[in-house]
The first five atom37 places (N, CA, C, CB, O) and aatype in JSON, in Angstrom:
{
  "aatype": [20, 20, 20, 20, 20, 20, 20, 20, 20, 20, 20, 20, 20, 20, 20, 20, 20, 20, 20, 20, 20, 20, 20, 20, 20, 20, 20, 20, 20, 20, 20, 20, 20, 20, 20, 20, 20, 20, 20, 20, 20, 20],
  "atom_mask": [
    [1, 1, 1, 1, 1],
    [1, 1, 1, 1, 1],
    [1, 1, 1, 1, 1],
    [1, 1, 1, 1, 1],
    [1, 1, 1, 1, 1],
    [1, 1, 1, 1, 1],
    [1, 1, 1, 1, 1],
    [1, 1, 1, 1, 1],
    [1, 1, 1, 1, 1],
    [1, 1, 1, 1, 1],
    [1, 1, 1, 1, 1],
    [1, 1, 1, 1, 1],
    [1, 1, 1, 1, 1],
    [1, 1, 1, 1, 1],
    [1, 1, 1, 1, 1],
    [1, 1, 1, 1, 1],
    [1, 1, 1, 1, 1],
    [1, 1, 1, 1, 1],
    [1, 1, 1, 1, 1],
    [1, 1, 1, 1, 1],
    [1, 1, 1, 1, 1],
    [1, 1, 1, 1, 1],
    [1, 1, 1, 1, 1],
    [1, 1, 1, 1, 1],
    [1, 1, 1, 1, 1],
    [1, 1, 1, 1, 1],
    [1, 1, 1, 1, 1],
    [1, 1, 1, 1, 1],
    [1, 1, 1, 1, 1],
    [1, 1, 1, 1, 1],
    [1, 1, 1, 1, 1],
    [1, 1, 1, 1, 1],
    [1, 1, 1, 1, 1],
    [1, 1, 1, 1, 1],
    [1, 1, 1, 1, 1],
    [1, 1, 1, 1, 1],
    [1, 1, 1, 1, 1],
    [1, 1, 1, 1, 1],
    [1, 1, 1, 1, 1],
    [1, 1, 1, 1, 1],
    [1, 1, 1, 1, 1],
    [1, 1, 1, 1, 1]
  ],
  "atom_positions": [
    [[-41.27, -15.23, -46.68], [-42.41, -15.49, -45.84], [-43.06, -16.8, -46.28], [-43.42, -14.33, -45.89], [-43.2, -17.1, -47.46]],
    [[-43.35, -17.39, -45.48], [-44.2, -18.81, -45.43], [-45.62, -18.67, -44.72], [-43.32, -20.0, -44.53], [-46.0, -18.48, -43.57]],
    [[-46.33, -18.9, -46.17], [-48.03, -19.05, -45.94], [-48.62, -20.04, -45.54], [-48.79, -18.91, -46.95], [-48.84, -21.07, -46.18]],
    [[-49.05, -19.67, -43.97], [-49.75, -20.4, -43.34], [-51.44, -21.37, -43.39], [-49.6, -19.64, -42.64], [-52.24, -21.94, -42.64]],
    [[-51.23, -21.05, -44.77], [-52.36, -22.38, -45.45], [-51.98, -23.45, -46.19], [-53.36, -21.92, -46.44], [-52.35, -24.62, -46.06]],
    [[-51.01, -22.88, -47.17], [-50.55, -23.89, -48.05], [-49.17, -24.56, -47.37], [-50.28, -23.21, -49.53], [-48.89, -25.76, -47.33]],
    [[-48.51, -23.6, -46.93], [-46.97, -23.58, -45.8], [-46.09, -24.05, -47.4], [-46.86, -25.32, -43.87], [-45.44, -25.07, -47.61]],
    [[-46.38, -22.74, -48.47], [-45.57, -22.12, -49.27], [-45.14, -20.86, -49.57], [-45.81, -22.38, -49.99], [-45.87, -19.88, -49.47]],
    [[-43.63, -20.81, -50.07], [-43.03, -19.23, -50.28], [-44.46, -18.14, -50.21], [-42.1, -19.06, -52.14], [-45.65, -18.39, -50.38]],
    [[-43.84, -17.06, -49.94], [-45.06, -16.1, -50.62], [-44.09, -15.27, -51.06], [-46.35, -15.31, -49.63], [-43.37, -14.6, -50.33]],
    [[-44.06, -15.32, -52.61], [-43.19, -14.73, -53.9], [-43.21, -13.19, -53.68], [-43.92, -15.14, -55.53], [-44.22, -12.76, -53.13]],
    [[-42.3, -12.35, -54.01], [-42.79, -11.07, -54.61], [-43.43, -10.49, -54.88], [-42.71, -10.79, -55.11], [-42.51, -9.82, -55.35]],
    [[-44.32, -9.92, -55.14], [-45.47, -9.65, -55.88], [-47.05, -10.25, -55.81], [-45.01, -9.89, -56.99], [-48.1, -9.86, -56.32]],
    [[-46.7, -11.45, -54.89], [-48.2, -12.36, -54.73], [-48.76, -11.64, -53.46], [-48.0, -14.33, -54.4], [-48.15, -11.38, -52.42]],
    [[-50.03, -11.39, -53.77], [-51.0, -11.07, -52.88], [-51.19, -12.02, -51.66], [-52.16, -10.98, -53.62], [-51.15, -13.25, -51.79]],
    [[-51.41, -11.39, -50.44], [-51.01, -12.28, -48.68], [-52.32, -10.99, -48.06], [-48.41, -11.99, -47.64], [-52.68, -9.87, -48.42]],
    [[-52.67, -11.89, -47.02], [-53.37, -11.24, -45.55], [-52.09, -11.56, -44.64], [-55.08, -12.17, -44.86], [-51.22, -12.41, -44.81]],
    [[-52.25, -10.56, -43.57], [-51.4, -11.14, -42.47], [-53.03, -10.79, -41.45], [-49.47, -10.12, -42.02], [-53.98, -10.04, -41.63]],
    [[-52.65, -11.83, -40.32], [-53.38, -12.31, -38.97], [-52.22, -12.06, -37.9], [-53.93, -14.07, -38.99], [-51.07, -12.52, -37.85]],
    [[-53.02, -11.06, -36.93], [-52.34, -11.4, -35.78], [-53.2, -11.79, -34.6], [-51.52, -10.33, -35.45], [-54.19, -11.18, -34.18]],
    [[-52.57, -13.13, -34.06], [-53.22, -13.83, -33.12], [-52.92, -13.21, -31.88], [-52.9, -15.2, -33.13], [-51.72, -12.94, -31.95]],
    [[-53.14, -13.02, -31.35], [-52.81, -12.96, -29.91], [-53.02, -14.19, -29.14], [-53.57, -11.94, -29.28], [-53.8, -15.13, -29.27]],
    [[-51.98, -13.88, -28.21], [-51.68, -15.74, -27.51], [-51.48, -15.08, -25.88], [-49.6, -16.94, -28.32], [-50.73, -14.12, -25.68]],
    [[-52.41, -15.88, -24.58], [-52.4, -15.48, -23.36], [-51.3, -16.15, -22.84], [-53.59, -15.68, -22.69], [-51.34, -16.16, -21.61]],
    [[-50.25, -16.77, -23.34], [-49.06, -17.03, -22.97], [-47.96, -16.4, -23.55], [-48.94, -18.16, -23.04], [-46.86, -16.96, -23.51]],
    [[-48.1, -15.31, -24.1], [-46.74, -14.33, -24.77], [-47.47, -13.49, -25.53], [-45.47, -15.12, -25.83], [-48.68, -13.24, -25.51]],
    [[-46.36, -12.96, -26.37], [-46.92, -11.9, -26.95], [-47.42, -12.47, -28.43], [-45.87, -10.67, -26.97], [-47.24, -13.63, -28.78]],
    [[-48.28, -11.13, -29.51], [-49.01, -11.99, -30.32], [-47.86, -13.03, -31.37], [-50.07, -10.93, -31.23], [-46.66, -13.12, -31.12]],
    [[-48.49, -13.71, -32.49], [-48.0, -14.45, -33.49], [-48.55, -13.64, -34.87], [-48.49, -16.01, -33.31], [-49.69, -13.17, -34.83]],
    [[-47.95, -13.53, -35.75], [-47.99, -12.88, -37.09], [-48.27, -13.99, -38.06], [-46.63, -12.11, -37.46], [-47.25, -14.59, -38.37]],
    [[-49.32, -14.41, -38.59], [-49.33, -15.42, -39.8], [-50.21, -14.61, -40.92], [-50.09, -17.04, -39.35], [-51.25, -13.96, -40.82]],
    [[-49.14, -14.99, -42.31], [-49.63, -14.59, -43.57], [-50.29, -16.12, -44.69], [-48.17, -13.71, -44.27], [-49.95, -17.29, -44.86]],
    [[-51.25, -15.31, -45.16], [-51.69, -16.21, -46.53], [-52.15, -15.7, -47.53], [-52.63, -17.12, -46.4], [-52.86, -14.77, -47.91]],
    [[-51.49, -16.66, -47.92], [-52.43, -16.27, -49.43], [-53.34, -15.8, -49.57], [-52.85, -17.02, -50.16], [-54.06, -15.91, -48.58]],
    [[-53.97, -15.02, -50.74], [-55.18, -14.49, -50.89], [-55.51, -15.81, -51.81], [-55.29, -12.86, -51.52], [-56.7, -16.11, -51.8]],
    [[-54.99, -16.32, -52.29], [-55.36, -17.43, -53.28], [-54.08, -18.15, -53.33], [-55.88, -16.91, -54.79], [-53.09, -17.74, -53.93]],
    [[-54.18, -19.5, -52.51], [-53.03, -20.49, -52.16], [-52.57, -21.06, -53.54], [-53.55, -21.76, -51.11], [-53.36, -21.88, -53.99]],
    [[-51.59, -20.84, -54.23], [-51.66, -21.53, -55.33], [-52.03, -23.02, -55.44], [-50.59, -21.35, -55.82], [-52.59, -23.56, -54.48]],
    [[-51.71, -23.79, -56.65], [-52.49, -25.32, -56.65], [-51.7, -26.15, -56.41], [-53.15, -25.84, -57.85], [-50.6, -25.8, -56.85]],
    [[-51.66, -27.44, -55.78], [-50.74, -28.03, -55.24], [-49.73, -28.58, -56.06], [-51.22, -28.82, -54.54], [-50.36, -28.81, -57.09]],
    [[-48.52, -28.96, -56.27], [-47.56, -29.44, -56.84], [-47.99, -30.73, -56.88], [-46.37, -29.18, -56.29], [-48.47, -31.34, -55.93]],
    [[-47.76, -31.33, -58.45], [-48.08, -32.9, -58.66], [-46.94, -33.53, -58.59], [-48.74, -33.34, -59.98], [-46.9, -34.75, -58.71]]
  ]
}
């Protein structure tokens, strides 16, 4: 799964929300995130 804040893995074990949007042109969209996006790669 790919977290839709950072748009990184979401590992095993790491804590995620999922959102479902609903969209008036189809059916809904499913996006997960982080509960805490890790820190960005230097």
């Amino acid at each position: 799964m790919i977290c839709g804040g950072c748009g990184r893995t979401i590992r095993n074990g790491e804590r995620y929300r999922t959102y479902e949007i609903d969209r008036a042109s189809g059916p809904f969209v499913t996006v997960r995130r982080h509960i805490v996006c890790p820190s960005p790669r230097r």
